[in-house]
N, C-alpha and C positions, 0 to 999 in steps of 0.2 A: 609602198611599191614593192613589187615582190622581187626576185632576183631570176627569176622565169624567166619571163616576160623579156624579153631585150627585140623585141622588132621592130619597134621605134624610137627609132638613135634622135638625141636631142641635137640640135643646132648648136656649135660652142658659142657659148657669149662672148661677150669682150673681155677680153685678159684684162684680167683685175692685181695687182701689184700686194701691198701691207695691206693689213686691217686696220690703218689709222682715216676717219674720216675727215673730211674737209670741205670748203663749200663748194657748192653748183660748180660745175667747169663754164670756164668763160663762153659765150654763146659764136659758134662759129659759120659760116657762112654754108648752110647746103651744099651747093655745088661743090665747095673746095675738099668740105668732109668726101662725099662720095669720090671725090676726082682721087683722092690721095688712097683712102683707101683699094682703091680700083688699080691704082700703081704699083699699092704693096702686094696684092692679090698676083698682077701679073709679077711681078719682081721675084715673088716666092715661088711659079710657077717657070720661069725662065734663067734664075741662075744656075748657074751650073755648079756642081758640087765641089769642093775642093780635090785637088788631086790627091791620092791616095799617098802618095811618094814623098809629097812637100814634106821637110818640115818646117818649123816653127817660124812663123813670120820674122823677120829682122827689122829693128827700128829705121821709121823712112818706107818701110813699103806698105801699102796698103793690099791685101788678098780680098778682091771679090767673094762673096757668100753672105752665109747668112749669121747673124750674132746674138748671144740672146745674154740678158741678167742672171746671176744666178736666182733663183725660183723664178724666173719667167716673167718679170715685171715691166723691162724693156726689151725692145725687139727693134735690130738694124740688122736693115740687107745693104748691099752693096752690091750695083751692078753695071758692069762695062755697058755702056751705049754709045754708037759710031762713037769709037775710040777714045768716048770719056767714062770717068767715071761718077755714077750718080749713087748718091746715097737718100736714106728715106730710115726715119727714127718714129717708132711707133713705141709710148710707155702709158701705162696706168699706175699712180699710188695714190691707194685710197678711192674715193671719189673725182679726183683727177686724171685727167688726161691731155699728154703731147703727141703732136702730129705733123713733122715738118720732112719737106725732102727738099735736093735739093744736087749742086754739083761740086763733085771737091777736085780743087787745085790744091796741087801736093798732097799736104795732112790735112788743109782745112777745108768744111765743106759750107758752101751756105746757101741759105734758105731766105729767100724773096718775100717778105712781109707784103702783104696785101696794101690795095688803094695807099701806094708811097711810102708804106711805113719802114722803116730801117730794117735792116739783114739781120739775121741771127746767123752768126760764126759758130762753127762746130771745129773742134781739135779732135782730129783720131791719134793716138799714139799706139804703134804696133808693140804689142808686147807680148812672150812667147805662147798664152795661152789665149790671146785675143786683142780685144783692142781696150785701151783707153780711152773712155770720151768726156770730152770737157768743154767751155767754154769760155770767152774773153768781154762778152757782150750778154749777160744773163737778164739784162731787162729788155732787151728787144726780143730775145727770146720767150720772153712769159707773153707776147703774142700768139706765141703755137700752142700753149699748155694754160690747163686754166689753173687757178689764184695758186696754188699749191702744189702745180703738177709741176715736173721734172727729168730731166731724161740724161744727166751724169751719172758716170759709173763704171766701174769696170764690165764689159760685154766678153763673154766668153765665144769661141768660134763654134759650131752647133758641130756635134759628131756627127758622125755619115750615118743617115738613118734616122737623125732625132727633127731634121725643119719641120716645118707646122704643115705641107702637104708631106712626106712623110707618114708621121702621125696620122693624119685622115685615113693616110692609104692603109693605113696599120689597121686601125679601129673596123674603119667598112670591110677589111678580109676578115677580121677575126669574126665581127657580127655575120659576115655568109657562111661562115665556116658551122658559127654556132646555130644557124638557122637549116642547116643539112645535114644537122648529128654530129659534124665533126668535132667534139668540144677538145680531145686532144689536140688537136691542127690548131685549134682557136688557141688553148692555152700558149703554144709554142712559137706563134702569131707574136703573140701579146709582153707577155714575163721576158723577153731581152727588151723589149722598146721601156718597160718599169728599170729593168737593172741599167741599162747603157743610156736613157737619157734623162733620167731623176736631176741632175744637179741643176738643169735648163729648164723645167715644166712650170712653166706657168698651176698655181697652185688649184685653179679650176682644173686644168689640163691632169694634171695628178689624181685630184679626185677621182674623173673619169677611166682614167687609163686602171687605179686600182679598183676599184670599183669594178669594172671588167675581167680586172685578171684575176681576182678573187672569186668571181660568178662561175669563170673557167677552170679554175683549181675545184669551185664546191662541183661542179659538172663530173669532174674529172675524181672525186671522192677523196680530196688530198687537204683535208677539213683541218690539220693545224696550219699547213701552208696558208689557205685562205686567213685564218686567223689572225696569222702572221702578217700577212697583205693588208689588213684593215687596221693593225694597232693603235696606227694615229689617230683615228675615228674610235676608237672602242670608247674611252671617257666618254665623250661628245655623245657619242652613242647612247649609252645608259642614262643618260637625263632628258628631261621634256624639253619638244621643241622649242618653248619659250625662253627658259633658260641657256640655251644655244644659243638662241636670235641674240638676244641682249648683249652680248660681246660682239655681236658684227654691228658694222655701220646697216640701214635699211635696203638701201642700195645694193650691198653684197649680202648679207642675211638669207635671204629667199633659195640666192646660189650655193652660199655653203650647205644651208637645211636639206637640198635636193641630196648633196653630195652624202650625208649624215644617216638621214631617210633610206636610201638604198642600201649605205652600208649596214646599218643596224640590222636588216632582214637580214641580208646575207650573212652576217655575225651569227645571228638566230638561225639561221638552217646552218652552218657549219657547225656551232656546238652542239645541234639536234644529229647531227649527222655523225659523231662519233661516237663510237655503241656504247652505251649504259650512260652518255653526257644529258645535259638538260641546256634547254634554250636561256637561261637566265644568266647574263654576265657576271664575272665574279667583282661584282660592285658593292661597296659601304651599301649599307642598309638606307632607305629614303628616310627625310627628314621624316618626323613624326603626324599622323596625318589622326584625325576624328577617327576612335574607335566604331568600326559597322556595328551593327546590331550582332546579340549573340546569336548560334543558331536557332535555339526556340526564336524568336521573333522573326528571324531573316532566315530562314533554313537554305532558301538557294545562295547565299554569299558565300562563296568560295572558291580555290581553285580544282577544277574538276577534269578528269583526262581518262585517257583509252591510249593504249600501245598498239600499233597496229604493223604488221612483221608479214613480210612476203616467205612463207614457209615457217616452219618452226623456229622459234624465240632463242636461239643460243647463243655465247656469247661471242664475241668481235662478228655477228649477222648486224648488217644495219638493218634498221628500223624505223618506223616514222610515227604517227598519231596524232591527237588531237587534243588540244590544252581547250577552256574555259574557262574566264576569270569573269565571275559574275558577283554584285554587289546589290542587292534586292534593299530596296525604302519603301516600306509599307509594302502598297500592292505592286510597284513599280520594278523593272529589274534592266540594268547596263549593265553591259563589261564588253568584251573582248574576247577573238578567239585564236591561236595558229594552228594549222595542220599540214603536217607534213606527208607525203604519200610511202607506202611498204617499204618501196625501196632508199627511199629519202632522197629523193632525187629530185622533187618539186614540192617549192613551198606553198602556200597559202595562207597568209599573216593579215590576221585583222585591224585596222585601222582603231583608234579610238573610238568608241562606244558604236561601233559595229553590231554591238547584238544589244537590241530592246525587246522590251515587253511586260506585259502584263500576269500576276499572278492571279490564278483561281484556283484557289484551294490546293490541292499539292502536285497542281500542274502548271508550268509558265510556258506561256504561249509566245513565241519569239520571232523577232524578224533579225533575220543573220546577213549580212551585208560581205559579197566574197570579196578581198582587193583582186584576189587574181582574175574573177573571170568578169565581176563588174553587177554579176548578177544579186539579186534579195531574193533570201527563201525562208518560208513560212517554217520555223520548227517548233515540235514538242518536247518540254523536257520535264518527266515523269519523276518524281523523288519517291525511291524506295531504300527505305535503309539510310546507308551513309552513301547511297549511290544513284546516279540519274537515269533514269531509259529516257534516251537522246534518239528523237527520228524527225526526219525530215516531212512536212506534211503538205507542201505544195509551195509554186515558185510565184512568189510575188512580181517579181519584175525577170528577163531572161536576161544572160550573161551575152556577152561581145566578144567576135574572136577564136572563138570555139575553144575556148581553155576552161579545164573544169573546173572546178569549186572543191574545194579539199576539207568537209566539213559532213562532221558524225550523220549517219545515219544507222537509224537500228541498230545503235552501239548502247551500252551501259558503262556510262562513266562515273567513274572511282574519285571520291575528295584525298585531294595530297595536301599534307599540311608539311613539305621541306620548307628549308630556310629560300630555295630557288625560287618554287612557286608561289610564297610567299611573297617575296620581291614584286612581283610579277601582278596578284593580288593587291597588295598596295598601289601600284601604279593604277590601274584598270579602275580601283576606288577614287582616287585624288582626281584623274579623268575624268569620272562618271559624277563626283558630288555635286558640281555646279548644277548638271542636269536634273539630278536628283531635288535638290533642293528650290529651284524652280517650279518643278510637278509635286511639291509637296505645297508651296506659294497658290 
């Protein structure tokens, strides 16, 4: 996924707590799921925010609002109704999830077990940065949570600015902002809602929000900040999706890869984007993978590129251009491409084995696959020398969206043999062997 592209904002899933997995949540009744979350939706949308003035709650009183775990695992609202108070406990850890509401008398609140089943007792204890929650009755309560799930623990009070419509509201201005050029506006949107509500994000919620505010920094040409924004992701980053998955439970996996996915392009254009840097993370070299063919056998295997410079090439001008990681078997040929535009300002990062094709004689005939614009286009690439003439030769399929495709045409691309592109080479091989070795079957 490119870091362009931001016009269609994902739906947040459901807050997901640790990476520790556990079994199926216990199966719970339709209607009740929908009714409760339908309570916490308006709960989040009708408390009122704490008063600016207060301070710190005193033990014995309970403060209306909203409360969340530190990284975002459990989420309590608290809301006066005809002059009670009702509470509503929403957590996920792991594969698990609780979901009980309910009304509190004094400190304690409790929650109505379905068809006669016994109460679940909730303890709130006021303490100066939020509340304690606890309980006296933990097996009647594993009615609301399945086998594993939980909802003890310290709840932090949510800063002003940080609840979960908040956030929405946050994310939808900065995406208008960045959809009408303003990507300053967007940045300025966004980087206080990272800095003032980090200790409360749900760790989907984080992804997203940096994710974004790194998009708005690369927008914004401020390429080690975005850097900086993505560090958590940069490991994860530099290795194959597979290798990722396998640390998450299946259930969260697919979530975190999106989060991974995005960052890693935007990683790749912020180091493209700083004049004289290269797209390639400064990562351990990959494990050791099947030597390719030398170049007499495989002449197209390697990584091949063109600098491409809105005015004259000098230095701290950015810059953008065009990478080619191809690894040819027999007559066969895969790899990979990214291109960045003059000004560096729009990516376009090829997907795994993005470019196919057939060798005839010292020309390979290619279909190039763009992620930004969705489009396949027919190219030629010409080996002369240690060098490629790279032209586009007609569009197999049209792109979507009206976003262009950022990939050589009539350009003469140059073999780089760094230690970056290298890297980069390697990956694009380990990709492409399977396929390879299939069409050689």
């Amino acid at each position: 996924m490119t870091p362009v592209n931001r016009k269609t904002r994902r739906a947040r899933p459901p807050a997901a707590g640790n990476r520790t997995p556990g079994p199926a949540p216990a199966r719970r009744a339709p209607w009740r799921r929908c009714a409760v979350l339908a309570l916490l939706a308006a709960a989040a949308c009708s408390a009122p925010p704490p008063a600016a003035a207060a301070g710190p709650a005193h033990a014995g009183a309970l403060r209306p609002g909203e409360y969340v775990t530190e990284k975002g695992w459990g989420r309590l609202l608290l809301v006066e109704r005809s002059g009670a108070l009702a509470f509503s406990i929403e957590s996920v850890t792991g594969e698990d999830y609780c979901m009980l509401d309910g009304t509190v008398r004094g400190t304690v609140g409790v929650a109505n077990g379905e068809d006669g089943a016994s109460a679940c007792a909730v303890e709130f204890s006021a303490v100066p940065q939020g509340l304690e929650v606890a309980t006296d009755t933990p097996v009647e309560c594993k009615a609301f949570c399945g086998y594993n799930g939980g909802f003890v623990g310290a709840y932090l009070q949510v800063a002003s600015g940080c609840g979960r419509s908040d956030l929405d509201r946050a994310l939808g201005e900065s995406e208008r902002l960045h959809e009408v050029g303003d990507d300053a506006a967007a940045l300025a949107t966004l980087a206080p809602v990272l800095a003032d509500c980090l200790p409360t994000l749900e760790w989907g919620e984080e992804g997203e929000i940096r994710n974004r505010v790194a998009f708005a920094q690369y927008a914004n040409r401020l390429y080690a900040e975005c850097l900086a924004t993505l560090e958590p992701y940069a490991a994860d980053a530099a290795e194959d999706d597979d290798a990722v998955a396998e640390r998450w439970p299946p259930v969260l996996g697919d979530r975190y890869l999106a989060i991974v996915r995005e960052a890693r392009t935007t990683l790749d254009a912020c180091r493209l984007g700083r004049p004289g840097a290269s797209a390639a993370p400064p990562a351990a070299p990959p494990p050791a993978v099947a030597e390719p063919a030398t170049p007499g056998d495989a002449p197209f295997t390697g990584a091949w590129s063109v600098r491409w410079c809105d005015g004259p090439d000098a230095p701290g001008r950015p810059c953008g251009g065009f990478q080619a990681y191809l690894f040819q078997a027999g007559d066969r040929i895969c790899g990979t491409y990214s291109g960045l535009d003059p000004r560096a300002n729009r990516l376009d990062a090829g997907e795994p084995r993005s470019v196919v094709g057939v060798v005839l004689d010292r020309v390979a005939v290619l279909a190039v696959t763009s992620e930004r614009s969705g489009g396949t286009y027919l190219a030629t690439a010409r080996l002369d020398g240690d060098a490629l003439g790279w032209d586009i030769a007609g569009t197999v399929k049209e792109g979507a969206g009206g976003e262009p495709a950022l990939i050589a045409d009539g350009d003469r691309l140059v073999r780089s043999a760094s230690d970056e592109e290298s890297r980069y080479l390697d990956r694009a091989i380990r990709d492409c062997a399977p396929a390879a070795a299939e069409g050689e079957g």
